[in-house]
C-alpha positions as CSV (number, residue, x, y, z in Angstrom):
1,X,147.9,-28.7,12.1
2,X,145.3,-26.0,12.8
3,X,145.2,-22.9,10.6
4,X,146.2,-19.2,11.6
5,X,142.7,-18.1,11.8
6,X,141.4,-21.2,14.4
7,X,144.9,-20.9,16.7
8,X,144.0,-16.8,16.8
9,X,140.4,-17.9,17.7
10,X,141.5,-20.1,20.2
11,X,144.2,-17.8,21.6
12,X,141.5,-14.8,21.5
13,X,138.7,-17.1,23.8
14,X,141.4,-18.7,25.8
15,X,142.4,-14.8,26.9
16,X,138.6,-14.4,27.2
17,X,138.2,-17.1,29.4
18,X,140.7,-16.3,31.6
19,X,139.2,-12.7,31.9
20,X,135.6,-14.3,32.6
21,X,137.3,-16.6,35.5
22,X,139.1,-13.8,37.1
23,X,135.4,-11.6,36.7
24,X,133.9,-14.7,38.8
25,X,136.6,-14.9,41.7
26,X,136.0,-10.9,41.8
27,X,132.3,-11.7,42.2
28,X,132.7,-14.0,44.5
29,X,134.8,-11.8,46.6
30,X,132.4,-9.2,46.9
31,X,129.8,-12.2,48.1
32,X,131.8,-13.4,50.9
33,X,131.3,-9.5,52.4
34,X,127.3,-10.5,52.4
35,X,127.1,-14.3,53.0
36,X,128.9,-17.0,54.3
37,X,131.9,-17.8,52.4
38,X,130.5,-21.5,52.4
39,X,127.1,-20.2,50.7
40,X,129.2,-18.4,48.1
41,X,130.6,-21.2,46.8
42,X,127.3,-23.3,47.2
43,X,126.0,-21.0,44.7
44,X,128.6,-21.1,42.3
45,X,128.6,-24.6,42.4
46,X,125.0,-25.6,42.3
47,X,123.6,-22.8,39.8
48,X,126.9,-24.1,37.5
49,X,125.9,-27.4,38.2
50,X,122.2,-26.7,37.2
51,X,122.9,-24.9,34.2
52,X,126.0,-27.7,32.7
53,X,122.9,-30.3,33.8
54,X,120.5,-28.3,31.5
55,X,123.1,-27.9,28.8
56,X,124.2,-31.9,28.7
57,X,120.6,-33.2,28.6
58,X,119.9,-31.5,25.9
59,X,123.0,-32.2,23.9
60,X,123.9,-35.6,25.2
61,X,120.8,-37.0,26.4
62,X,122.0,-39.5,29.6
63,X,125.2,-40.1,28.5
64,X,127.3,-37.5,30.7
65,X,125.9,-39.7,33.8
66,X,128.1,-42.8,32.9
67,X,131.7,-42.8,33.7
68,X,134.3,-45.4,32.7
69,X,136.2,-44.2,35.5
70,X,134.0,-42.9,38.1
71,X,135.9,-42.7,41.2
72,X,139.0,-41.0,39.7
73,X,136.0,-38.7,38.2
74,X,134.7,-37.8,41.6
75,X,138.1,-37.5,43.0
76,X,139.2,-34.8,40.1
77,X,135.6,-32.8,41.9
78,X,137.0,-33.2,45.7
79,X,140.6,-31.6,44.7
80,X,138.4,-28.8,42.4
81,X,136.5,-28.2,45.3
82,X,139.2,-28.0,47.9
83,X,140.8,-25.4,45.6
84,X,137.9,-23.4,45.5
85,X,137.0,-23.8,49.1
86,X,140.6,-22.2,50.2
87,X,140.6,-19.6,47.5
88,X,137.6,-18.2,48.6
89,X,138.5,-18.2,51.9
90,X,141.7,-16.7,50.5
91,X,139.8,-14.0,48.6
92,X,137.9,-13.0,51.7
93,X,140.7,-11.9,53.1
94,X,143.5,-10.9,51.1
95,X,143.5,-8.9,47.3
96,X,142.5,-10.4,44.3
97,X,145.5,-9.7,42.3
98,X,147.3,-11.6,44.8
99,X,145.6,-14.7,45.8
100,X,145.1,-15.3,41.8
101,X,148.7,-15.0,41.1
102,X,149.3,-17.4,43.5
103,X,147.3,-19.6,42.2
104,X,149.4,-19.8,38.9
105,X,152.2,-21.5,41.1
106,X,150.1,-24.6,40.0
107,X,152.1,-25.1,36.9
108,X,155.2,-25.4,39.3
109,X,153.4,-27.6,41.6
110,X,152.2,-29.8,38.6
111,X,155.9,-30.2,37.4
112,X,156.8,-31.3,40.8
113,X,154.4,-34.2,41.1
114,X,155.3,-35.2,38.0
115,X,158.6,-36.0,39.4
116,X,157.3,-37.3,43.0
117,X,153.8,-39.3,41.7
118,X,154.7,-40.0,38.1
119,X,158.4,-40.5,38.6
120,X,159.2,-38.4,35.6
121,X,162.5,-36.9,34.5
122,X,163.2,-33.3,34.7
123,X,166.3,-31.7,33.0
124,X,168.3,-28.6,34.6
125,X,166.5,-26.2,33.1
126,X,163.2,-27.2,34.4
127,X,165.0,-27.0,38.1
128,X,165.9,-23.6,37.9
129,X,162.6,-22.9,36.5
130,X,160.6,-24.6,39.6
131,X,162.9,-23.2,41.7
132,X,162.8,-19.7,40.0
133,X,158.7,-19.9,40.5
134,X,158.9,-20.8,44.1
135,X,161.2,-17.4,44.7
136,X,158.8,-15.9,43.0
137,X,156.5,-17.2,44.9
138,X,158.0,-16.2,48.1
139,X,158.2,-12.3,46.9
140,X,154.4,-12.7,46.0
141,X,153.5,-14.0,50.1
142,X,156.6,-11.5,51.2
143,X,158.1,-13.5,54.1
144,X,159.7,-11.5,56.8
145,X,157.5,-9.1,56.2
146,X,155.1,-7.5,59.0
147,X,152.8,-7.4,56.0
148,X,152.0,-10.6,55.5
149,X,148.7,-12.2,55.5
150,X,148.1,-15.8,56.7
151,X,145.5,-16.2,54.4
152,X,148.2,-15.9,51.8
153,X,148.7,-19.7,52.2
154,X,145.3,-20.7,52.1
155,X,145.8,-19.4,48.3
156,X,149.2,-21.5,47.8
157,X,147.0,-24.6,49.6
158,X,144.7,-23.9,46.3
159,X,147.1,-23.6,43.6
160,X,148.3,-27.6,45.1
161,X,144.5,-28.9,45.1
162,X,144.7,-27.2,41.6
163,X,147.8,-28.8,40.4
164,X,146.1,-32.1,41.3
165,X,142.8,-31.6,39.7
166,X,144.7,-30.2,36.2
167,X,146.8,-33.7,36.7
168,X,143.1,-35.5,36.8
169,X,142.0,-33.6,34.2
170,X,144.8,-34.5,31.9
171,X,144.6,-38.0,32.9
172,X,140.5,-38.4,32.1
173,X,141.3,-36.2,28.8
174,X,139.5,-38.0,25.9
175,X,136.0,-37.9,23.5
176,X,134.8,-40.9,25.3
177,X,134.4,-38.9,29.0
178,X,134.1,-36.3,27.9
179,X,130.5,-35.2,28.5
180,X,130.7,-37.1,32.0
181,X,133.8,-34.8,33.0
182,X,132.4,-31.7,32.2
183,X,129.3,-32.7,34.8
184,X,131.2,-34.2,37.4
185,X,134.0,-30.7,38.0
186,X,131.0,-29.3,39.7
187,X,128.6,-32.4,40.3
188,X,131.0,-33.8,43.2
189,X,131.0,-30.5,44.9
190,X,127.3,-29.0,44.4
191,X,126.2,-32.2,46.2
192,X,128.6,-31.8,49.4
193,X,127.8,-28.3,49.8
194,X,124.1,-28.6,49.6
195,X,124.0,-30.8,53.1
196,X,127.6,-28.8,54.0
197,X,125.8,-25.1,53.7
198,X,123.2,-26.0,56.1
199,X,124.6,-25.0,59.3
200,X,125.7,-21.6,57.8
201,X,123.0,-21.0,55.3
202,X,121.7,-17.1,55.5
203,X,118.3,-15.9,53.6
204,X,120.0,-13.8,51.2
205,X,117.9,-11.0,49.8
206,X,116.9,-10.9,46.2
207,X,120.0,-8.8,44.5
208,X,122.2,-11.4,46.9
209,X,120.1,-14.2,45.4
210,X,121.1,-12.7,41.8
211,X,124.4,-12.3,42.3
212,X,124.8,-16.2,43.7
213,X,122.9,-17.4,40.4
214,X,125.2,-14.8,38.4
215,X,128.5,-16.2,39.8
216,X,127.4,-19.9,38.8
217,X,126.3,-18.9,35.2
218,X,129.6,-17.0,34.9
219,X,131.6,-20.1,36.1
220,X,129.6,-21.9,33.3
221,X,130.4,-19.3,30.8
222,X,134.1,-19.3,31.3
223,X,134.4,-23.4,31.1
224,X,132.2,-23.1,27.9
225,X,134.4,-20.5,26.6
226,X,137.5,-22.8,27.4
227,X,136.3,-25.5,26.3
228,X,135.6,-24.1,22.8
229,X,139.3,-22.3,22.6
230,X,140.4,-25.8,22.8
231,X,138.4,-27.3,19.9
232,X,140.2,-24.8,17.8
233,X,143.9,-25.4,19.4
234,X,145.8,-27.8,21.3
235,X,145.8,-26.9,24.3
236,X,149.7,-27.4,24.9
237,X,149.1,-24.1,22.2
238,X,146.6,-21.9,24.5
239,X,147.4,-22.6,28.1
240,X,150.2,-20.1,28.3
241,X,147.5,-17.5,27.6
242,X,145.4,-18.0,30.4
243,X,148.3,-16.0,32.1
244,X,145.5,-13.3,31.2
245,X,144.0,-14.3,34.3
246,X,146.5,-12.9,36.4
247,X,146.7,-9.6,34.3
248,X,142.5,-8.7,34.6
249,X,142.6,-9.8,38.1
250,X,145.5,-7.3,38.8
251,X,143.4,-4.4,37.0
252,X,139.6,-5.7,39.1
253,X,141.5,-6.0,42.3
254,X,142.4,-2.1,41.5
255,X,139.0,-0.9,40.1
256,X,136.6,-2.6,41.8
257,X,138.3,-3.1,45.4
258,X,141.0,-0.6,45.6
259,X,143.6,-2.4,46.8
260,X,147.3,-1.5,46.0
261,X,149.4,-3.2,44.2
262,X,152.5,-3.9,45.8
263,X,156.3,-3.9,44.2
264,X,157.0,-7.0,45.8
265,X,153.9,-9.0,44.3
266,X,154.4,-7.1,41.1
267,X,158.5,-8.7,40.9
268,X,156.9,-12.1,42.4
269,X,154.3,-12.6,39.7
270,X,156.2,-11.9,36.3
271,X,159.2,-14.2,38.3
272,X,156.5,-16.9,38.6
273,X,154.5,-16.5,35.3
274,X,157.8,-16.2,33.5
275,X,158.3,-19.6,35.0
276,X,155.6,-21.1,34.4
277,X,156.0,-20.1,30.6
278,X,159.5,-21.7,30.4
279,X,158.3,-24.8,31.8
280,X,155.5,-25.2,29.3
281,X,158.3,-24.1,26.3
282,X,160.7,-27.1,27.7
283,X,157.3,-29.3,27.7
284,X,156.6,-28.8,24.6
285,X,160.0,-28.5,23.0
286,X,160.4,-32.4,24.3
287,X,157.7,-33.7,23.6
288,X,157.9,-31.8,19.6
289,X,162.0,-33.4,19.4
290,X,159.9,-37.4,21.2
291,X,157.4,-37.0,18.5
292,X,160.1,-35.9,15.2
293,X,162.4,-39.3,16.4
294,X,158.9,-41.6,17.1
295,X,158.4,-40.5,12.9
296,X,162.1,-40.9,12.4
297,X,162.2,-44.6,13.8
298,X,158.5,-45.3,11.8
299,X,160.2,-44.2,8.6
């Protein structure tokens, strides 16, 4: 069991993390107003790309460019770079606070598949929580509405490519890959947009230039940052806090872009993070009561 002082480390740089990731989606909405939304997230993925290169070379020599499972490696990039492609185009179009809070409907969405792809077992309370996140959900887009932005759903469309790379992720979990999964989140991607961004590519002038390396270092900071919560708490611990996200997005959609924040997205996202809370107590309520009757059985 980890010790007060490592879980409040790991709570206090999972909340920091989350905070860094919202700072880069806020970058990279103020890009997409000087570049191609395609050259945005070329940037953030080949500078992040460069530097996690950089970083693994000098730590891990060649291992991190040998896989055991390579093509489930290269299909956890695809679904993290379909997220980000349709949240960026989300972001250049709608507020921050509210494409990033529907983002967090992952956690819903990840329950569901677990039910349709893994065939797992859900009890009531899990329902009404999925079903409690999808209303929630639906105050955040605010159907019937004359209000509502299409774009809305590009963000939901993110938040499902997300569930499926977090399902990945879990699945890949372990020492052995673990160097190899840290390159290939970005490796997949920086390598499609680099022959992708052609067509669209723009000259950008030197502050541009800056900001397109900044957005890829800040990308790297954040997974660093996550990463190292992690080594001092399980991550079934920290992952409620990453809900933090959500909250400094709210305050740099505010600041930095003015945009209003409505009553109906206010409702919509405690509905949803309140769900999404309740379904990680229930997960880890079971799987605390499978592991106490696994030791009961033993003894």
């Amino acid at each position: 069991m980890k010790s007060t002082p490592s879980l409040l480390t790991g709570i206090v740089l999972t909340v920091l993390a989350g905070s860094i990731f919202s700072s880069q989606d806020a970058l990279g909405k103020h890009l997409t107003t000087l570049i191609p939304v395609v050259q945005v997230i070329w940037g953030r993925y080949f500078f992040q790309t460069l530097i996690m290169t950089t970083y693994l070379s000098a730590t891990t020599g060649t291992r991190f460019l040998k896989a055991r499972h390579p093509y489930l490696q290269v299909a956890r990039g695809a679904m993290l770079l379909a997220a980000t492609t349709t949240m960026y185009f989300a972001l250049s179009r709608v507020p921050l606070a509210d494409a990033t809070a529907v983002m967090f409907f992952g956690p819903i969405v990840v329950t569901i598949l677990s039910v349709v792809v893994l065939k797992e077992t859900i009890g009531i309370h899990r329902i009404a929580a999925v079903i409690a996140g999808f209303l929630g959900m639906l105050l955040i887009l605010r159907p019937g509405f004359a209000d509502i932005d299409p774009a809305l759903f590009l963000a939901l469309a993110a938040s499902v490519f997300n569930a499926g790379y977090l399902m990945l992720t879990r699945h890949l979990s372990g020492e052995a890959d673990a160097a190899a999964t840290q390159f290939n989140t970005t490796a997949t991607g920086a390598v499609l947009l680099t022959i992708f961004v052609i067509p669209f590519w723009q000259w950008p002038d030197l502050p541009t230039l800056g900001l397109m390396v900044a957005i890829g270092t800040v990308g790297s900071l954040g997974h660093f940052t996550l990463v190292n919560a992690f080594s001092n708490a399980p991550a079934s611990l920290l992952s409620p806090f990453l809900y933090a996200q959500v909250l400094m997005a709210s305050l740099l959609s505010v600041a930095l872009f003015g945009d209003p924040l409505k009553p109906t997205m206010l409702v919509g996202t405690a509905i949803l993070v309140a769900s999404g809370l309740y379904i990680w107590w229930r997960e880890n309520r079971s799987f605390a009561a499978a592991a106490r009757s696994d030791l009961t059985k033993a003894g």
